[in-house]
C-alpha positions in Angstrom: -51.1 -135.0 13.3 -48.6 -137.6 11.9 -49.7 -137.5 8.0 -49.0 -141.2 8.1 -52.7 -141.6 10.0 -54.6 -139.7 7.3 -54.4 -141.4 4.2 -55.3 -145.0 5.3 -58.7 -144.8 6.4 -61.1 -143.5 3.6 -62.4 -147.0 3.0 -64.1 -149.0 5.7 -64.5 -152.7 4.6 -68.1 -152.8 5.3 -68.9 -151.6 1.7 -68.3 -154.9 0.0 -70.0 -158.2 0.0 -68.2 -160.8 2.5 -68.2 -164.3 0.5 -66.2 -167.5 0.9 -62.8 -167.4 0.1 -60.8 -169.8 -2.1 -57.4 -171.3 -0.8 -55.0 -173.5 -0.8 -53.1 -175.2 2.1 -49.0 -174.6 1.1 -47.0 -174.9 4.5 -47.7 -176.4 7.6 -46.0 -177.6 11.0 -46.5 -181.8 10.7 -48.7 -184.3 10.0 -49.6 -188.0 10.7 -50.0 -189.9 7.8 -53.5 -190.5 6.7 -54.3 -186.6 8.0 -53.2 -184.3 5.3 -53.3 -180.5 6.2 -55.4 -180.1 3.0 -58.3 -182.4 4.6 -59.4 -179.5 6.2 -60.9 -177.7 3.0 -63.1 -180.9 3.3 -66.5 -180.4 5.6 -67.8 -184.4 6.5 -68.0 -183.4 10.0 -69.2 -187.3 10.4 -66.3 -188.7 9.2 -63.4 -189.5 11.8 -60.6 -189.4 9.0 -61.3 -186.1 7.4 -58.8 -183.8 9.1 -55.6 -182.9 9.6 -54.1 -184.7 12.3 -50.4 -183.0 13.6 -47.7 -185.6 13.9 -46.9 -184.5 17.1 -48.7 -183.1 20.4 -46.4 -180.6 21.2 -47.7 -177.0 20.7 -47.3 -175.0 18.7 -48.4 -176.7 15.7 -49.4 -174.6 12.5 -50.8 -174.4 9.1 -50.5 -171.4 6.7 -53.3 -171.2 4.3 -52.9 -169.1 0.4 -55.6 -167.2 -0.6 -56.5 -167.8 -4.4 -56.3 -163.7 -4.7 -55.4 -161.0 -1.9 -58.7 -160.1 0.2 -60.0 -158.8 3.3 -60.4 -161.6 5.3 -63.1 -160.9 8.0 -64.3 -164.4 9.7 -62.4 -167.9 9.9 -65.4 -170.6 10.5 -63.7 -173.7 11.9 -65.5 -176.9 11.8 -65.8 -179.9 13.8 -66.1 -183.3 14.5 -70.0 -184.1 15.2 -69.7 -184.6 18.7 -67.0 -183.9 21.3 -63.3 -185.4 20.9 -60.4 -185.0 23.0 -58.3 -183.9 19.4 -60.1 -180.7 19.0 -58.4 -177.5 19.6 -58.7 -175.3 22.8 -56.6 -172.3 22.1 -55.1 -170.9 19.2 -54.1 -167.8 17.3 -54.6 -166.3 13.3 -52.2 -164.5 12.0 -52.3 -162.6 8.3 -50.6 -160.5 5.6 -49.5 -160.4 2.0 -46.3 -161.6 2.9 -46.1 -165.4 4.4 -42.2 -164.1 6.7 -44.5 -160.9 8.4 -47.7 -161.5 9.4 -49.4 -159.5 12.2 -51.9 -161.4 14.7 -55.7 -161.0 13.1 -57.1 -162.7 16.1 -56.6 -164.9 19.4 -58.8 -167.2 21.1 -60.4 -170.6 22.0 -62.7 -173.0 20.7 -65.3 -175.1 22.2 -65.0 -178.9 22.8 -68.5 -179.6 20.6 -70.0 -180.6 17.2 -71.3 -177.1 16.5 -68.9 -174.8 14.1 -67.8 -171.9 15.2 -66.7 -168.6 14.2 -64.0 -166.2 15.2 -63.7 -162.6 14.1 -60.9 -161.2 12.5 -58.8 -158.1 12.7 -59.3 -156.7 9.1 -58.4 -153.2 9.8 -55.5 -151.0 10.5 -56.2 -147.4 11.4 -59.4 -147.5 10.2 -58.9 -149.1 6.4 -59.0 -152.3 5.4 -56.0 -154.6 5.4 -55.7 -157.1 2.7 -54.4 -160.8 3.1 -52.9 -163.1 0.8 -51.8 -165.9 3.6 -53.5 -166.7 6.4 -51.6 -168.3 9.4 -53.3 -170.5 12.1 -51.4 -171.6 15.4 -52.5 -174.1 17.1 -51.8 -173.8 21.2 -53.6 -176.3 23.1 -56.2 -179.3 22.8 -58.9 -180.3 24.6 -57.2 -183.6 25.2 -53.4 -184.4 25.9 -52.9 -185.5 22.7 -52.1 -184.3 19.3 -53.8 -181.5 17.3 -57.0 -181.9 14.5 -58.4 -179.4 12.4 -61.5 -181.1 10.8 -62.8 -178.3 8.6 -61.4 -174.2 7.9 -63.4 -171.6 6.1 -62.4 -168.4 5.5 -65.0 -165.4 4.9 -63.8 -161.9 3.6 -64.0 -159.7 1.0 -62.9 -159.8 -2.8 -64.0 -156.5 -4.4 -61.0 -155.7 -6.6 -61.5 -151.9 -6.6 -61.9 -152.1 -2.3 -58.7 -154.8 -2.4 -56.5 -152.7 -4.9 -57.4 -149.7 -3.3 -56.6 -151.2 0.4 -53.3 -153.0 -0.9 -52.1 -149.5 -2.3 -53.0 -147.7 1.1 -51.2 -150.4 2.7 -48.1 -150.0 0.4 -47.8 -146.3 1.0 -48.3 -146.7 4.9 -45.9 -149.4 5.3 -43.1 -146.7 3.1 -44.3 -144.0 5.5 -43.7 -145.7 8.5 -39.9 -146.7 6.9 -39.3 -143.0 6.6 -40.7 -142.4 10.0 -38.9 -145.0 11.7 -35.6 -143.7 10.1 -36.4 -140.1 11.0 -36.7 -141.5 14.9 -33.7 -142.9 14.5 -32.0 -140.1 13.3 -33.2 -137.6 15.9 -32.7 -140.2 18.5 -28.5 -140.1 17.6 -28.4 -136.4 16.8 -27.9 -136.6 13.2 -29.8 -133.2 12.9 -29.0 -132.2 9.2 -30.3 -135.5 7.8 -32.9 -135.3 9.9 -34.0 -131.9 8.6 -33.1 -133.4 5.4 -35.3 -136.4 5.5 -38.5 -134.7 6.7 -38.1 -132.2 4.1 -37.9 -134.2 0.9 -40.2 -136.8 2.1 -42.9 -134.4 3.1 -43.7 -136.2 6.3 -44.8 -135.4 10.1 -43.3 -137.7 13.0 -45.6 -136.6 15.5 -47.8 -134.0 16.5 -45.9 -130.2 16.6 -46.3 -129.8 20.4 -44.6 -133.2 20.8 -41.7 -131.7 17.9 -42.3 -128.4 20.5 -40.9 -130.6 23.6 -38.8 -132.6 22.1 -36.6 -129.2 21.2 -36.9 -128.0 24.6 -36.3 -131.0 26.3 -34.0 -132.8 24.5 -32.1 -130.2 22.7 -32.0 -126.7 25.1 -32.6 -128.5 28.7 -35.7 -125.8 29.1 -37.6 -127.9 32.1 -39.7 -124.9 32.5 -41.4 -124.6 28.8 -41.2 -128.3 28.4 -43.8 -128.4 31.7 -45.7 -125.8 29.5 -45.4 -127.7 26.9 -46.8 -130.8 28.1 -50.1 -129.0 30.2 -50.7 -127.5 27.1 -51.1 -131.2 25.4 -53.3 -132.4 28.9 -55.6 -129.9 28.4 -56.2 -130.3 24.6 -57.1 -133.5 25.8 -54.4 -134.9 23.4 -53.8 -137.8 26.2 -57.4 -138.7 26.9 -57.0 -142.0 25.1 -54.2 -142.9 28.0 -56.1 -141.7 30.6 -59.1 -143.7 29.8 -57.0 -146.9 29.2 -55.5 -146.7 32.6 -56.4 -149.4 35.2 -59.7 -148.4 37.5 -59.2 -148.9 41.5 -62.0 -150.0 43.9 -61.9 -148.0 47.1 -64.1 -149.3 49.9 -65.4 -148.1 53.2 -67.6 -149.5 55.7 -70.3 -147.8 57.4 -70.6 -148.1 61.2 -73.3 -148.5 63.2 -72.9 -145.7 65.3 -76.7 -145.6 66.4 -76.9 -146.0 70.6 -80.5 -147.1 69.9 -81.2 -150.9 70.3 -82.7 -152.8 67.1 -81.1 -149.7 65.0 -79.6 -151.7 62.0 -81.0 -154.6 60.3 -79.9 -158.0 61.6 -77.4 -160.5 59.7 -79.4 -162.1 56.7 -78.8 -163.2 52.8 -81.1 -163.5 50.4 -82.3 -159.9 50.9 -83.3 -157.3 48.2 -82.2 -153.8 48.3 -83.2 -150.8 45.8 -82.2 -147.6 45.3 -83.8 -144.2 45.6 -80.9 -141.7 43.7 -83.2 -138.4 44.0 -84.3 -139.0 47.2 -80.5 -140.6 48.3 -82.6 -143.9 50.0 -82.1 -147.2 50.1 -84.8 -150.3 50.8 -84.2 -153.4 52.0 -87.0 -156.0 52.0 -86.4 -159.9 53.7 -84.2 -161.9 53.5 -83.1 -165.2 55.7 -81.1 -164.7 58.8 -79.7 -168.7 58.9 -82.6 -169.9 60.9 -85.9 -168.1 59.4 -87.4 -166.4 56.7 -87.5 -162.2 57.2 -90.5 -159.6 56.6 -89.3 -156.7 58.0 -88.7 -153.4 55.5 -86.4 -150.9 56.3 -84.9 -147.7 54.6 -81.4 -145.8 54.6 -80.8 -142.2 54.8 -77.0 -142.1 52.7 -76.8 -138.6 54.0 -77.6 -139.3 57.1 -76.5 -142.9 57.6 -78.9 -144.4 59.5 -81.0 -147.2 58.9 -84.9 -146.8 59.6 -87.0 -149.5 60.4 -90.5 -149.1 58.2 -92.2 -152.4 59.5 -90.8 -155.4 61.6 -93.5 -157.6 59.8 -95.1 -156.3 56.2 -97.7 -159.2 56.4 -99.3 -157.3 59.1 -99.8 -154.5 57.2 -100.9 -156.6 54.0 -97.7 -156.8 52.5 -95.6 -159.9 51.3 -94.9 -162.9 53.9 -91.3 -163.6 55.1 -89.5 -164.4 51.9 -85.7 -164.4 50.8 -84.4 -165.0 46.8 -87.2 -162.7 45.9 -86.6 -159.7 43.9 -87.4 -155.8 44.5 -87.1 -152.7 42.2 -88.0 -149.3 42.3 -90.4 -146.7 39.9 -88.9 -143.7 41.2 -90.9 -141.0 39.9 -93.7 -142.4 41.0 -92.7 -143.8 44.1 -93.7 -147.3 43.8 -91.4 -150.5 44.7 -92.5 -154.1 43.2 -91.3 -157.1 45.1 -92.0 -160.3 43.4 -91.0 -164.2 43.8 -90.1 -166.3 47.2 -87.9 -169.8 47.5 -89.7 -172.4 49.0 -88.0 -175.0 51.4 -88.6 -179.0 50.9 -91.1 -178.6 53.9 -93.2 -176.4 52.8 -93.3 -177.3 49.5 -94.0 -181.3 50.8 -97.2 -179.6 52.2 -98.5 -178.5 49.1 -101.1 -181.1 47.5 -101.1 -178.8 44.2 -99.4 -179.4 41.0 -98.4 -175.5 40.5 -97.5 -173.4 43.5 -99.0 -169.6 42.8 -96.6 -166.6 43.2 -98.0 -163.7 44.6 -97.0 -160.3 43.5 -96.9 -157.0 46.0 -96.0 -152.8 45.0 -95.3 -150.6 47.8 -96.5 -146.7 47.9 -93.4 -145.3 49.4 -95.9 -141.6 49.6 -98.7 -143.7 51.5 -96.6 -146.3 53.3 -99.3 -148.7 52.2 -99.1 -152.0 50.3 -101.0 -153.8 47.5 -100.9 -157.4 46.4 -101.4 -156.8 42.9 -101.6 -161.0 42.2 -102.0 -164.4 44.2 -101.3 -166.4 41.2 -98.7 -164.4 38.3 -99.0 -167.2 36.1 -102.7 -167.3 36.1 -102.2 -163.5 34.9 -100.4 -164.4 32.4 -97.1 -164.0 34.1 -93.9 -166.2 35.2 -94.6 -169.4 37.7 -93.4 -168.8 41.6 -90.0 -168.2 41.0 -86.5 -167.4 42.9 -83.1 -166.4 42.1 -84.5 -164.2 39.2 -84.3 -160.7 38.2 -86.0 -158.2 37.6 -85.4 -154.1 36.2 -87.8 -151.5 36.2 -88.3 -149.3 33.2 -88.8 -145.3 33.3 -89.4 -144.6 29.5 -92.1 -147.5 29.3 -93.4 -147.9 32.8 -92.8 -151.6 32.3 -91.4 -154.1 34.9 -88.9 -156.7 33.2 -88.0 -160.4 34.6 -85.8 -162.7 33.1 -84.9 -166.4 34.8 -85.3 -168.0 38.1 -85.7 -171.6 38.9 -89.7 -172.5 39.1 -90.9 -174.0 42.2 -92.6 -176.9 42.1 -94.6 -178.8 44.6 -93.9 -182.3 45.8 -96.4 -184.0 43.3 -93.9 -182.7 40.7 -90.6 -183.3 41.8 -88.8 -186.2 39.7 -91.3 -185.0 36.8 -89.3 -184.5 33.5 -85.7 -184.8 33.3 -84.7 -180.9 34.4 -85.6 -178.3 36.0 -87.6 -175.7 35.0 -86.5 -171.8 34.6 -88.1 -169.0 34.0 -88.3 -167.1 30.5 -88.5 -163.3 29.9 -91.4 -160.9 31.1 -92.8 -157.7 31.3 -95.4 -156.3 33.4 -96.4 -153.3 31.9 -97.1 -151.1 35.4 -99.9 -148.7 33.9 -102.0 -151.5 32.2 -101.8 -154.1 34.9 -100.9 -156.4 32.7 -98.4 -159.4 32.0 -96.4 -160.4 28.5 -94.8 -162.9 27.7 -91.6 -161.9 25.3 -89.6 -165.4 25.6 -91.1 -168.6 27.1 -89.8 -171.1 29.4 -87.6 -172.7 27.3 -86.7 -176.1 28.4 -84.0 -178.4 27.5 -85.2 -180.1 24.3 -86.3 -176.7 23.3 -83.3 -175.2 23.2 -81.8 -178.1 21.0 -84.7 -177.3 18.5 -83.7 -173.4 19.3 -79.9 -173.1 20.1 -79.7 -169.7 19.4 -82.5 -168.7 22.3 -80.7 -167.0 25.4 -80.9 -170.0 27.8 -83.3 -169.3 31.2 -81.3 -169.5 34.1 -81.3 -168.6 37.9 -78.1 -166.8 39.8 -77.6 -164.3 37.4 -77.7 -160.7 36.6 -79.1 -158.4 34.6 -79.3 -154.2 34.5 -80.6 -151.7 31.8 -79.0 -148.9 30.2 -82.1 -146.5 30.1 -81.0 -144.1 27.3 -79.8 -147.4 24.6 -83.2 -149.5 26.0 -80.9 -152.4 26.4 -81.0 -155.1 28.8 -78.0 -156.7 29.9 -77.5 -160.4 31.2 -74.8 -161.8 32.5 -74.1 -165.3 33.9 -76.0 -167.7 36.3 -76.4 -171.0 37.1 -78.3 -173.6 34.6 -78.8 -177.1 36.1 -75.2 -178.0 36.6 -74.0 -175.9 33.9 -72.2 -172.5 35.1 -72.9 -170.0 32.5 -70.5 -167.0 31.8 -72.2 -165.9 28.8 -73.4 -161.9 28.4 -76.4 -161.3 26.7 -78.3 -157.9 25.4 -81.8 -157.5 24.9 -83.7 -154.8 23.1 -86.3 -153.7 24.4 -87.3 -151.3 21.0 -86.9 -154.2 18.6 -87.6 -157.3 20.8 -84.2 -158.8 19.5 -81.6 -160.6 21.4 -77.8 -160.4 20.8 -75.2 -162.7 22.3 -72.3 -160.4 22.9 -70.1 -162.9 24.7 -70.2 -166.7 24.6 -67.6 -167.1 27.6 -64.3 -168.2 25.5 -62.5 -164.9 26.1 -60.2 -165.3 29.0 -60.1 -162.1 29.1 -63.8 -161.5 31.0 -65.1 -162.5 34.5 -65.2 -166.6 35.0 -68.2 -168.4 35.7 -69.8 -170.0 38.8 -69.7 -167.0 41.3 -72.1 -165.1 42.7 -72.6 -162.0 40.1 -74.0 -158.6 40.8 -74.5 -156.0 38.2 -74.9 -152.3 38.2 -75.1 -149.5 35.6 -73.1 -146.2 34.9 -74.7 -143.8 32.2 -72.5 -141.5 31.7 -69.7 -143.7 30.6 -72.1 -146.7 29.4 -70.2 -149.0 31.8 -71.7 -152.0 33.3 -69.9 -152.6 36.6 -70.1 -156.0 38.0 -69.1 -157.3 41.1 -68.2 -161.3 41.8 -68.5 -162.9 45.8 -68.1 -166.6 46.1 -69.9 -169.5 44.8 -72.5 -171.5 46.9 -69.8 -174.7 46.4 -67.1 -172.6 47.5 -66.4 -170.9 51.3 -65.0 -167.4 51.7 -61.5 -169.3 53.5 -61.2 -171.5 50.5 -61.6 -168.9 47.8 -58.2 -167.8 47.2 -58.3 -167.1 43.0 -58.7 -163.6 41.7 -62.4 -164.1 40.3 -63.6 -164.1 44.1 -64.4 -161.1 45.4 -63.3 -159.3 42.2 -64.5 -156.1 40.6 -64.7 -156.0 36.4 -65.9 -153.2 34.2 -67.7 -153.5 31.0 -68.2 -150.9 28.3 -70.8 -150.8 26.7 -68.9 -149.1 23.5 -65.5 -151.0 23.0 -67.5 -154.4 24.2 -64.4 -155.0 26.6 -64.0 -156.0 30.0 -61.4 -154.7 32.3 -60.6 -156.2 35.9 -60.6 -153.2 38.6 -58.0 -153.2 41.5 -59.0 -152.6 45.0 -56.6 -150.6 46.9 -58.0 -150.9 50.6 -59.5 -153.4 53.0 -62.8 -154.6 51.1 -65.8 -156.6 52.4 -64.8 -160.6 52.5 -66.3 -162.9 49.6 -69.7 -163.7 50.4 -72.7 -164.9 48.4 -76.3 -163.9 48.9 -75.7 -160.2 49.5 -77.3 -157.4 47.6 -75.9 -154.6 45.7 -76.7 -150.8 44.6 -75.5 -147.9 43.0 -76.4 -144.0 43.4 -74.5 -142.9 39.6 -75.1 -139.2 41.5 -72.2 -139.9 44.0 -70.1 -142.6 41.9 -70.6 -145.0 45.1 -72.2 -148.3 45.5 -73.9 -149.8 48.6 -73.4 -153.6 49.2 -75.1 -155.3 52.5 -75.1 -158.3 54.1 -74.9 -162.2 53.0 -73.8 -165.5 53.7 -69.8 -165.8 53.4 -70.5 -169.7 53.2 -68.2 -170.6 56.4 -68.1 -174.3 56.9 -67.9 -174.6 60.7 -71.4 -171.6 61.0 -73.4 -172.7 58.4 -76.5 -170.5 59.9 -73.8 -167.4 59.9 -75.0 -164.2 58.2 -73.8 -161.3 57.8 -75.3 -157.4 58.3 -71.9 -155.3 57.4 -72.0 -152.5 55.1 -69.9 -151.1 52.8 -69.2 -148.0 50.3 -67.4 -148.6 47.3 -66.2 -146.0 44.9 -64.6 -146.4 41.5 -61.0 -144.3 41.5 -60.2 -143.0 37.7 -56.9 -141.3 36.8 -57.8 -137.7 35.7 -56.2 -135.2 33.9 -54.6 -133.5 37.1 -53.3 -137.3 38.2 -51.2 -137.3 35.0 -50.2 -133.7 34.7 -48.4 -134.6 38.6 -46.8 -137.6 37.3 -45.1 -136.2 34.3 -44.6 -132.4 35.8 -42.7 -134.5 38.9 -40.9 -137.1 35.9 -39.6 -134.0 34.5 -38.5 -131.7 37.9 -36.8 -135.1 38.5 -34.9 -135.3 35.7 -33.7 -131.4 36.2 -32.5 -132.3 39.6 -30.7 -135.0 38.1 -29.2 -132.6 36.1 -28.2 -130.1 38.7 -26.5 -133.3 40.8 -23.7 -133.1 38.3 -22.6 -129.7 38.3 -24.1 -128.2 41.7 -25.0 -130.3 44.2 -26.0 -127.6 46.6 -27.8 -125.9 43.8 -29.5 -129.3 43.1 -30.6 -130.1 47.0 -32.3 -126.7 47.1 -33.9 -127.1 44.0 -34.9 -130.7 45.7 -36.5 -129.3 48.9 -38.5 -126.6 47.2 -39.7 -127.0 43.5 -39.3 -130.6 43.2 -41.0 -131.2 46.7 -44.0 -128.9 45.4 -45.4 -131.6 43.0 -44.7 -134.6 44.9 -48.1 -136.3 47.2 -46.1 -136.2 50.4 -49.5 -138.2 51.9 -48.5 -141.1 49.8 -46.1 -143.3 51.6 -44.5 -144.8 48.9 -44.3 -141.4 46.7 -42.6 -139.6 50.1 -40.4 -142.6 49.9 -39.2 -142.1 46.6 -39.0 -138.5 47.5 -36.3 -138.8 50.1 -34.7 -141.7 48.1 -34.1 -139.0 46.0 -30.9 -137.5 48.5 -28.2 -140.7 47.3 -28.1 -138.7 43.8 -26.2 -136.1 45.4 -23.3 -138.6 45.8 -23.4 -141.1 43.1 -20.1 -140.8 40.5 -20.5 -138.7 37.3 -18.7 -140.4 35.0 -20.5 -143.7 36.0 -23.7 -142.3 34.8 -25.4 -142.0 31.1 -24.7 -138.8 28.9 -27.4 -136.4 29.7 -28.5 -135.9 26.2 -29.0 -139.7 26.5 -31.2 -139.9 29.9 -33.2 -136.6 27.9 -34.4 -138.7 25.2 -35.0 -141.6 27.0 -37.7 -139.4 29.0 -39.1 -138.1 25.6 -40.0 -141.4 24.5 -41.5 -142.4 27.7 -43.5 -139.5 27.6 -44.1 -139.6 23.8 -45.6 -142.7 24.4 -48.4 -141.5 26.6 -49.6 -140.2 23.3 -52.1 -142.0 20.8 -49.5 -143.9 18.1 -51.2 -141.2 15.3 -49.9 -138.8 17.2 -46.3 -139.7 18.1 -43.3 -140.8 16.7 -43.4 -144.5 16.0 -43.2 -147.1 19.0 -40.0 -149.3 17.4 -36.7 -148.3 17.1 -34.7 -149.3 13.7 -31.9 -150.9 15.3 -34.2 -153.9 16.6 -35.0 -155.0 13.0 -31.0 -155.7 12.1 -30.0 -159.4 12.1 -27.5 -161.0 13.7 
């Protein structure tokens, strides 16, 4: 390992006491007179004038803040005006270091147009120890408004220890030497200098890389030995000494549909939205329960055999054998040891609910006994039981380790006596029915609006979102929805152990699925990856949805806290809303059916279609054939300049062994491969050049601990 990575992490800034730090505003970009940059050490978040106001509206504007003495600075807390003002910035960036000419980016994001301060995080870290600060940068990208920049009010919160800042400032001193030394000895095996090289590394004690990368590097750069350089390199694979690439790779979506290949009539469910499906993984089965087909509400229950693919139908009507009444926007999950699905809530059209003459509309509450076939309604009235009103667009998770049945959101229904009652509607807090007790708690009430401006911090109710649990952390996770007009792309985590929420997201980061679609949400437990899926929004039509948010695939995990956007690489279902989701983590394959793709001229069109949908990861073996094939290919490059007939056999045989001839585009590249028998020497690059140049690219397939620095020395000369 490159001794550069081992002496600058022994420290982790979490051992000191984060306080306010002191500062002083020394440089900044402009300024209108009247709205000094150092205003903003000021808080009077009611006073218009207390600010700094940039001269100009141009971006980037900045202002570069002087700490009083070097710390770790951990948090910047920006404040604001006291309500929203078209001034206030959007986006912006934080750079820091103990030199105001190189500063490195500490953080990059956007603020809200409100009178609430917010925080942003800071990078304080660099491989793995803390990194000190003595100036602070802050760029300024957009505004809210088109008009010119305000910063009302900057705090910055780190840590001042002296023995953790010393001892982090001298870490940092000796890394930043190392990495000289290390960039120079890159340099110097780059152009061949081999003695100083050897020279160098000897009297400054220092590793550039990990030996098998020194190992290849002599092979492949200096003897031309293609063979034990391919050695070489499946050696590293298998130590799993490019795992960190591998994982950081993008993810592909592959999706298949399933035919109806059934000659039987009434076979396959009809077209509908607003179903629920669940899955049985042991015994590879999925329900589906209701729905609405465009004209009328559904009853009929049916089950999938995935191994045999073929649909089932259980019951054309469950109310005939005392199950629930045609329903859709209800919600279904599944206890599958003991073989029980719950199906709970209903919407309610303006008809029926104008024939109401009750102030509360009761839900009722069914299981299903997948081992007797037989239903129970196990409430009329949920509320009366101490559970949630008649609710829809909820959801709901079922708990193994507790036995407990989890529902979070869901507009209320109301009758007609209630409508225009109150200024909003009302949505549905968080529950728990605990399965073996019979019994209903509440764990967060139906906040309304004024109560969440007495509690801002409470996770807001909300219908059309989603929500999944990670069994082995007892974590629920809840994503999105719909809030009144509000679209909410927030992520929340509940847990279940403590009874404590977290917001992990508030819906700044660009980087993270948008807000106002249709969200569905599954969970991987062997990675700790949240998969969600995005159709269309019910404002939007599947013709009309042209962004990348619609229809798109994004993976959260659970352990980094990032998103990353998946690509699908085949023909994939068309944006839709009101369709239903699985996943069988057994197989690595989700199940999505049905829904309403919200088409303008057939507003009563649904849709029955079903589709597979797998999640393609780059393995080992998908690397090992890239680089084995990047390598043959540079010895055939070779042999084109000394033996061309040597070089087309060497082509056709071991260079054609490692190349996916099923892959149109790699075959194509393949053959392309033939005009290199004719191209002019002396119009190419040296070989020792074209060598190297493939050592870095494979060098950097390597964690940056483990390889020879990314920059080269001649990019820091001035001109």
């Amino acid at each position: 390992m490159a001794a550069s990575s081992s002496k600058f992490k022994e420290e982790n800034s979490s051992s000191g006491n984060v306080t306010r730090l002191s500062y002083d505003v020394v440089e900044w970009s402009s300024y209108s007179p009247g709205y000094h940059p150092k205003l903003i050490k000021e808080n009077k978040p009611d006073d218009l004038t207390s600010r700094w106001l940039s001269e100009s509206g141009r971006p980037p504007q900045h202002v570069t803040l002087q700490l009083s003495h070097p710390a770790i600075v951990t948090e910047a807390v920006f404040g604001k005006y006291c309500r929203p003002h078209a001034c206030n910035v959007h986006k912006l960036k934080i750079m820091g270091g103990m030199n105001s000419e190189y500063l490195v980016r500490l953080a990059e994001g956007e603020l809200k147009n409100d009178g609430c301060s917010e925080t942003i995080a800071l990078r304080h870290t660099l491989k793995n120890g803390p990194f000190p600060c003595l100036y602070v940068k802050i760029v300024l990208l957009d505004t809210w408004g088109q008009t010119n920049f305000s910063l009302w009010h900057v705090d910055l919160l780190g840590i001042t220890d002296p023995s953790i800042v010393k001892g982090a400032a001298h870490r940092l001193k000796e890394f930043q030497q190392e990495e000289a030394v290390r960039l120079c000895l890159k340099h110097l095996r780059q152009n061949d200098y081999q003695e100083a090289f050897a020279s160098l590394q000897k009297q400054a004690h220092l590793d550039l890389e990990h030996p098998l990368l020194t190992e290849l590097h002599h092979e492949l750069v200096q003897e031309g030995d293609y063979t034990k350089a391919e050695l070489i390199f499946t050696r590293a694979v298998s130590d799993g000494l490019l795992d960190s690439h591998i994982k950081e790779q993008p993810l592909q979506a592959i999706w298949e549909m399933i035919e109806d290949k059934s000659c039987e009539v009434n076979s396959w469910p009809c077209a509908r939205g607003g179903h629920q499906l669940c899955l049985d993984v042991n015994a590879q089965l999925i329900y589906l329960f209701g729905g609405w087909d465009g004209i009328q509400e559904l009853s009929d229950f049916w089950v999938f055999n995935i191994n045999g693919k073929q649909w089932k139908c259980l019951s054309r009507d469950t109310t005939q054998q005392g199950g629930p009444s045609p329903r859709s926007c209800h919600k279904m999950c599944l206890d599958a040891e003991n073989q029980i699905i719950y199906v709970i809530g209903r919407y309610l059209n303006q008809d029926t609910r104008t024939s109401l003459f009750t102030i509360t509309v009761p839900g009722d509450f069914y299981s299903y006994s997948i081992q007797t076939g037989k239903w129970e309604e196990l409430s009329s009235d949920t509320h009366a039981d101490g559970g949630p009103k008649l609710i829809y667009d909820h959801q709901i998770s079922f708990n193994p380790v507790n036995k407990t049945v989890y529902l979070f959101g869901g507009r209320v229904i109301t009758s007609y006596l209630q409508e225009g009652v109150g200024d909003d509607h009302i949505f549905s807090g968080l529950y728990a029915y605990q399965c073996l007790e019979r019994k209903w708690v509440c764990l967060r009430p139906d906040y309304t609006k004024k109560d969440l401006l007495t509690y801002p911090d409470q996770m807001k109710p909300r219908m059309a979102h989603t929500m999944v649990l990670c069994r082995e952390k007892q974590m629920l996770y809840i994503i999105g929805g719909q809030r009144e007009k509000e679209s909410l792309c927030d992520m929340w985590q509940y847990n279940i152990s403590s009874d404590t929420t977290l917001l992990l997201t508030d819906g700044s980061n660009q980087h993270q699925p948008a807000a106002g679609y249709t969200v569905r949400a599954t969970f991987e437990p062997s990675n700790s990856e949240l998969y969600l899926h995005m159709g269309i929004s019910r404002r939007e039509t599947a013709s009309s949805s042209e962004d990348s948010n619609s229809n798109s695939i994004w993976v959260y995990t659970t352990e980094t806290k990032k998103w990353s956007k998946v690509t699908s690489i085949s023909p994939s279902p068309c944006p839709r809303y009101a369709y239903q989701l699985v996943y069988d983590p057994t197989n690595n394959t989700h199940y999505l059916f049905g829904g309403n793709p919200g088409t303008p001229s057939a507003s009563s069109l649904r849709l029955n279609d079903m589709w597979t949908m797998k999640i393609k990861r780059q393995t080992r073996e998908n690397l090992l054939q890239k680089c084995v094939y990047t390598i043959r290919k540079q010895k055939y490059n070779e042999l084109t300049r000394v033996d061309p007939s040597d070089a087309l056999r060497y082509l056709q045989t071991t260079l054609a062994e490692c190349v996916n001839h099923n892959n149109p585009a790699h075959s194509q590249e393949f053959r392309s491969l033939t005009s290199q028998l004719f191209s002019e020497v002396d119009s190419l690059p040296s070989v020792r050049e074209i060598r190297s140049q493939l050592f870095d690219k494979i060098s950097s397939l390597f964690p940056p601990t483990l390889s020879q620095p990314r920059a080269d020395l001649i990019n820091f000369i001035d001109y």
